[in-house]
C-alpha positions, 0 to 999 in steps of 0.5 A, spaced: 577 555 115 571 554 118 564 558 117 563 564 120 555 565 118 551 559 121 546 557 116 541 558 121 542 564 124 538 569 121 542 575 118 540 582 115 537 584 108 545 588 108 548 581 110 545 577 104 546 583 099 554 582 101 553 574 101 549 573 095 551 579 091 545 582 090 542 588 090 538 590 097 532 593 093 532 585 090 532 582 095 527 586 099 522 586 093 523 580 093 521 578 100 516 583 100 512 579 094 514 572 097 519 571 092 526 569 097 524 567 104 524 571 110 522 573 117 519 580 118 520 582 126 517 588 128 520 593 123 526 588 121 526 584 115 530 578 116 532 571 112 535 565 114 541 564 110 540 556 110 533 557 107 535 562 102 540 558 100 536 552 097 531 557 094 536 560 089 539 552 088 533 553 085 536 557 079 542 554 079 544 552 072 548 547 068 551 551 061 552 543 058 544 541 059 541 549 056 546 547 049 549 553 050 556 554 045 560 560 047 566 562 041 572 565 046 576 566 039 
């Protein structure tokens, strides 16, 4: 099935909450700080899904490199 969200367009603080799972108020603080990278517009706050993308590959983490032991039993 092909993508319906091009990594290009420019999508709303309401649609990357529902992509990525995080809250609107997160996401719009960071923005405001300069944390997540976006585009104000008039009154409008804007991200571009490619972008924030590779901003969050930045977090992304590995359980084998942080020597984590989980015990399920």
């Amino acid at each position: 099935m092909e993508n319906l969200i091009d990594d290009k367009w420019l999508i709303s603080v309401k649609e990357l909450s529902i992509i990525t799972s995080i809250a609107e108020d997160t996401l719009y603080g960071w923005s405001e700080r300069g944390l997540i990278p976006s585009y104000k517009i008039g009154r409008l706050r804007r991200f571009n899904l490619g972008e924030v993308k590779s901003y969050l590959e930045k977090f992304k983490q590995n359980v084998n490199e942080k020597n984590v032991k989980v015990n399920f039993g």
